[in-house]
C-alpha positions, 0 to 999 in steps of 0.5 A, a space after each residue: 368687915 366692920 360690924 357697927 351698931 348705930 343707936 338713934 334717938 330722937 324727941 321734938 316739943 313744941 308749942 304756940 301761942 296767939 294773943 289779939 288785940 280787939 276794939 270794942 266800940 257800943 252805940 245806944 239810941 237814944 244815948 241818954 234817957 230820963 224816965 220816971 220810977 216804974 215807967 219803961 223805956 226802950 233803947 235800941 243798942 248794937 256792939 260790934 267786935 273787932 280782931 285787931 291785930 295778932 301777936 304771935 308768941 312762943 311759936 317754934 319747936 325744940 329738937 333734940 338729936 343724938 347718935 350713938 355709934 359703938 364699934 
């Protein structure tokens, strides 16, 4: 009869990383506008924000397995 004793180890490391890229497009009504020192104006504005595309970086995770056998 073997007697064996069977060591095991083991660690896992990992990360991720997500980068976008966006379009920002701005309007403004009017889109020009002169007034005089110490008159007001009103201009109505809108910013719309869009994801455009999504890079995936650095994704994975790194193991590392080891065994020890010993008779």
């Amino acid at each position: 009869m073997w007697s064996v004793d069977l060591t095991v180890a083991k660690t896992a490391a990992g990360g991720f990383t997500r980068t976008y890229d966006w379009t920002i497009a701005k309007s403004a009504s009017p889109a020009a506008q002169t007034i005089a020192a110490g008159q007001q104006a009103t201009v109505d504005y809108g910013v719309t924000v869009t994801p455009e595309r999504l890079h995936r970086l650095g994704a994975g995770a790194h193991r590392h397995h080891h065994a020890d056998q010993r008779q």
